[in-house]
Structure formats: structure tokens, C-alpha cells
N, C-alpha and C positions, 0 to 999 in steps of 0.2 A: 259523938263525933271524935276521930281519933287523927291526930294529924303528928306523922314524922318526917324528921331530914336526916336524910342518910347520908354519909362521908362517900359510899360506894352506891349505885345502882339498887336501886329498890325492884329486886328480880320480878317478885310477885305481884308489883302494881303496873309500873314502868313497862319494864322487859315485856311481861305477858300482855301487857293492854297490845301494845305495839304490835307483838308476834299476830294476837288474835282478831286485828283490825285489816289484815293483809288483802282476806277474799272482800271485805268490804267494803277498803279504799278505793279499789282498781277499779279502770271503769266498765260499762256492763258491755257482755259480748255485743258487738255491730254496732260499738258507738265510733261516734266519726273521731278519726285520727287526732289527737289531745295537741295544743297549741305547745309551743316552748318560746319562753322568753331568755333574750342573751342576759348571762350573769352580769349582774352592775352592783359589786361589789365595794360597798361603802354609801351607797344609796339612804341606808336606813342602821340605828346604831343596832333595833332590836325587831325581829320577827318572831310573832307569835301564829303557832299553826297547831289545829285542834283533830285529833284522830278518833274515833271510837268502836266501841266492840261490842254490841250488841245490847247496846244502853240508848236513850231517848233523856234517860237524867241529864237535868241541868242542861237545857239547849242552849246555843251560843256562849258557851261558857270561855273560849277564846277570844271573840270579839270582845266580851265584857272586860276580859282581864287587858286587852288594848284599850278600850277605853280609858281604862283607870290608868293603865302607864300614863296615856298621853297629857293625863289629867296629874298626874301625881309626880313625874319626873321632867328632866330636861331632855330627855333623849329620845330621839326619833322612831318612830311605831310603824313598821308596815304589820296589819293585822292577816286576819285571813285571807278575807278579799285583797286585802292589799296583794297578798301574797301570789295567791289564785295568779291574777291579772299578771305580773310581773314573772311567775316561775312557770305558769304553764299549768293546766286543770289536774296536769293529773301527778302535783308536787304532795298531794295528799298521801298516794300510792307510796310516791316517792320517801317520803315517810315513814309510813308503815314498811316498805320492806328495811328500813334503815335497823329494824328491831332495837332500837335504843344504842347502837352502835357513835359514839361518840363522833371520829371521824366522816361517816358515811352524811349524819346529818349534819356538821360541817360544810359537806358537797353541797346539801340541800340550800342550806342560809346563802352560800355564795349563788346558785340560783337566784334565790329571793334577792341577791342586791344586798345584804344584813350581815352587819360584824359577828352577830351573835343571836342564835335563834331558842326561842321556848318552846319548847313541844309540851303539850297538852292533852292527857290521856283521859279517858274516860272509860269504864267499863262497869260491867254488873255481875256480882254473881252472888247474890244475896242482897248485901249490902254495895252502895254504888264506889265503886274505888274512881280515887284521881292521885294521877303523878303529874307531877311537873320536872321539866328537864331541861338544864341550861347547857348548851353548848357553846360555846366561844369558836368563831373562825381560826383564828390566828394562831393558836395553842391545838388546833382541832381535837381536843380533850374538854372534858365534860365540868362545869363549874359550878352546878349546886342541882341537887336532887329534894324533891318534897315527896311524899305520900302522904294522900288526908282518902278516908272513908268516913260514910254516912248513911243514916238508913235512906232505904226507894222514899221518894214524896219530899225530902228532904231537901230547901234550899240554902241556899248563900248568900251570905249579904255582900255587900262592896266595901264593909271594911274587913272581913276575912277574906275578900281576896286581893287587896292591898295589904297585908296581914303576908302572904305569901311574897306579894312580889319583895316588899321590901325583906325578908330574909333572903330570897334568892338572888336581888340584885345588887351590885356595888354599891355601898354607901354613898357617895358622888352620887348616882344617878338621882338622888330624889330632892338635890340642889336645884331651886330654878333656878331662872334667866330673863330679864327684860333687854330692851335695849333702847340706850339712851344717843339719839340722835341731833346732831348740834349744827345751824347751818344759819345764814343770815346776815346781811352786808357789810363789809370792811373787816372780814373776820382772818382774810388773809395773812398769813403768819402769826398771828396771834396764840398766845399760849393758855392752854386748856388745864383746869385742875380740877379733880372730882375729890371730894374730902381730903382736898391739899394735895393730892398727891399728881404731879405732873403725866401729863396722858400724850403731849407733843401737844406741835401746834396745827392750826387751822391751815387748811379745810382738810376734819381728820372720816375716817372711814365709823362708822356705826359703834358705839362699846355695849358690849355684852356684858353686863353685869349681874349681879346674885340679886335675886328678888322675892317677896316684896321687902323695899328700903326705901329711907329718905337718904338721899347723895346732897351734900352740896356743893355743888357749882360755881367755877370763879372764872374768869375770862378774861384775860390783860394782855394792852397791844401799848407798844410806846407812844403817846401822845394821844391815846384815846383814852376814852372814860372807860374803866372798867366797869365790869357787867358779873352780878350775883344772882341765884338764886337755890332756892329747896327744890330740888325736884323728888315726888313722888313716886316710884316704879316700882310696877307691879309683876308679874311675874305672865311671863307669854304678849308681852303686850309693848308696844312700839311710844316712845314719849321722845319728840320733835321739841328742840327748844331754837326758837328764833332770834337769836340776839345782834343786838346792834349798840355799837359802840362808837358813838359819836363823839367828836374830835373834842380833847379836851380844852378847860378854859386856859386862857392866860394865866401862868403863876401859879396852875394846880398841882404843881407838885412842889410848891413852898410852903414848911407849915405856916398857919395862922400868925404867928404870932412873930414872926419874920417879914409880915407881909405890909408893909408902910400904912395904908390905906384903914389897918383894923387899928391901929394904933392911933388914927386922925380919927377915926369914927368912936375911939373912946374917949378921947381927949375932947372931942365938940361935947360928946354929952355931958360930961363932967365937968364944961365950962359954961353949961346952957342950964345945970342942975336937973337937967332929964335921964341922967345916967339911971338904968335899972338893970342892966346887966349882958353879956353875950353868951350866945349857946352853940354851938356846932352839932348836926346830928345827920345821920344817911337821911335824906326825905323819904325813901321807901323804900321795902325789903327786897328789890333785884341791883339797888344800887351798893355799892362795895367799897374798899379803902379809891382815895383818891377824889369822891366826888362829897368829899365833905362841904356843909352848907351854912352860911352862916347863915343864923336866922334872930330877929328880936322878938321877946317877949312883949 
């Protein structure tokens, strides 16, 4: 197996897959008029669409490498069908006449709704070629080129072709994302901090954060108890925290040892000879500064 990326257009793989998939994209004479879907550009970050030339090697081999995106990165995947559906049947055609043309499939990805689209070659002529070809909307120039051959009968695993994607896509994309959503009574104006660091106050909108991570969570309203905890988040996955912060006590924001009352409750024991000592500690890990407890041994 021989796999290269080229700085320029891989003529031989790319170029000719494309060129020689033209009579075999289109669709067949007396077929019914091909649908078109309006361009809804920004729809999706990445479109993958699969051409070929007179190969059967490796079927589905565009959908597979959508799946892996969708699995492996943070960025939004319209696959082939995705594609189909939204650009019209015959964006395949559309394609292949692009013959690897930077700008032209440009046009195509703004069909598809997609910032930036992978075209996906297939061909045979001995041995099975595949290019892969990134194009960017915005720049409508070309942002990474692969060529890989292999012999006929010859498959792929799903880590050579996450093997691909992550050479040909931004470093960023293979960042995830959970999101950490926070909501639950008297939380109004209250101030939100995810590892210390302030995020505004309540009632805030959904945070997108980098995943999988532990965050921890702090929640302070003046005159309420504060509210802690670990939240766990994973990546692609929605975590709801309900918090309620109920009014605090009398005097909880005096220390201990300002507070008359521990000073009468040391003094009785010390004059009763039961004195054994006092302890403060959170009663349990969602409670935070401020609801410190006294407790005796």
C-alpha cells in the first residue's frame, strides 16, 4: 500500500479519477428530471461526496470516512446522502464534471450547504487508486490533497482512514465538545464559575466546552448558600445541572470564631469537663465556601 500528499493536485489519481467518472456520474438517458436543492451555505462545517471510475473497490467508502468524522471530530458532517438530499441527485455529475477544479467544487459544497467539501476518488487500473481532495468554500482553493493505492481485494480499516482525515483536516477539528447546561430555582443573577473562572451570571445560555473533562462548578448568589460540584463531560453529550441555593443561615458569613455562640459552647464544655473538641467541615461534596458546619465529635 503506498499512500502520498501532495502540496499540488495529484494529476494521476485525483485529476484522472474525476476526469474518468464523468459518463458514469451523469444520469442514464430518459431518466426523470434530477431535483436541486437551494444552496444553505453554513449548514454543515464538512461535506463528503464519493465519485468513481470504473471500480466496485471499497464500496461506501465516503460514507465510512463520514462516519469517522462524525465520530472523531467536532464539526458537522453532511455525508453523501446527506449531500444527495440537500444538493440535488445529480451533484454527483456535478462533481465529476468539476475534474478536480478547486473553485468549481467550491460551487458544489455551497450547493450542499458545507464550508468545505472532500471529494473522494476511486478508480482501478490495476491496482485500486484513491485521492482525497479538500476544498474550502471561502478561499475556493484547494487545502490538502492525499493519494493512497492498493492492490484489487484489498481493504481498509477505520483507523487508516482516520489516518487520512486527520492529515487532511485542521488540527481543531478533532477537538471535541460537550455541553454543560445549568438551570434550577433562585438562580437568578447569580454568578456561574467553571474551574474559577467566571462564565456570567444566571440564567446563562448552554457552555460548549472541550471534552472528555472533569470541570468544577461553583455557584454564588448573595445571601444564598452556595452550590459546588465535579461535573463529568463527555464529549457529544448534553449534562443538566440543577442547582438550588437556598437562603442562607443567620451569621454565615461570619467566621466561626467571631460568632458569640461557639465561644459559649466552648466555654460550657470546659466548665462541664466534657470539652473534647470542635470541627468544621462541608457536609458533602456540592456544598462550597460559605456553608461550613459545625459539627462535634
Amino acid at each position: 500500500m503506498r499512500t502520498r500528499r501532495f502540496p499540488g493536485l495529484a494529476t494521476w489519481t485525483v485529476g484522472v479519477i474525476v476526469l474518468g467518472v464523468a459518463g458514469v456520474a451523469r444520469p442514464a438517458a430518459g431518466a426523470p428530471p434530477t431535483t436541486q436543492a437551494p444552496a444553505l451555505t453554513g449548514a454543515f462545517d464538512l461535506g463528503i461526496l464519493e465519485v468513481r471510475s470504473g471500480s466496485t473497490e471499497l464500496p461506501g467508502l465516503g460514507s465510512r470516512l463520514a462516519v469517522i468524522a462524525r465520530k472523531a471530530t467536532s464539526l458537522r458532517i453532511a455525508g453523501p446522502d446527506d449531500a444527495r438530499k440537500r444538493a440535488g441527485t445529480d451533484v454527483d455529475a456535478a462533481v465529476a464534471r468539476c475534474a478536480g477544479e478547486a473553485p468549481c467544487l467550491a460551487g458544489v459544497a455551497e450547493r450542499v450547504g458545507a464550508r468545505s467539501l472532500l471529494v473522494v476518488a476511486v478508480s482501478q487500473l490495476g491496482d485500486v487508486m484513491v485521492g482525497l481532495q479538500l476544498v474550502e468554500v471561502g478561499s475556493r482553493e484547494g487545502a490538502g490533497r492525499l493519494a493512497h493505492s492498493l492492490p484489487a481485494g484489498e481493504g481498509l480499516d477505520d483507523a487508516q482512514l482516520r489516518g487520512w482525515l486527520e492529515r487532511l483536516l485542521p488540527r481543531n477539528a478533532f477537538i471535541l465538545y460537550g455541553i454543560l447546561s445549568i438551570g434550577g430555582g433562585d438562580l437568578d443573577g447569580a454568578t456561574v464559575e467553571v474551574d474559577g473562572q467566571p462564565r456570567g451570571l444566571a440564567p446563562l445560555s448552554p457552555l460548549r466546552l472541550k471534552a472528555p473533562a472533569l470541570y468544577q462548578l461553583r455557584i454564588t448568589k448573595p445571601g444564598r448558600k452556595s452550590f459546588g460540584m465535579t461535573v463529568d463531560l463527555q464529549p457529544e453529550r448534553t449534562v443538566e445541572v440543577l442547582a438550588s441555593l437556598p437562603p442562607a443561615d443567620p451569621g454565615a458569613g461570619t467566621p466561626l470564631y467571631k460568632r458569640p455562640w461557639v465561644w459559649a459552647a466552648l466555654l460550657a464544655g470546659v466548665a462541664a469537663g466534657t470539652f473534647a473538641g470542635v470541627r468544621w467541615a462541608t457536609p458533602n461534596p456540592t456544598t462550597v465556601d460559605g456553608a461550613v458546619t459545625v459539627t462535634h465529635p
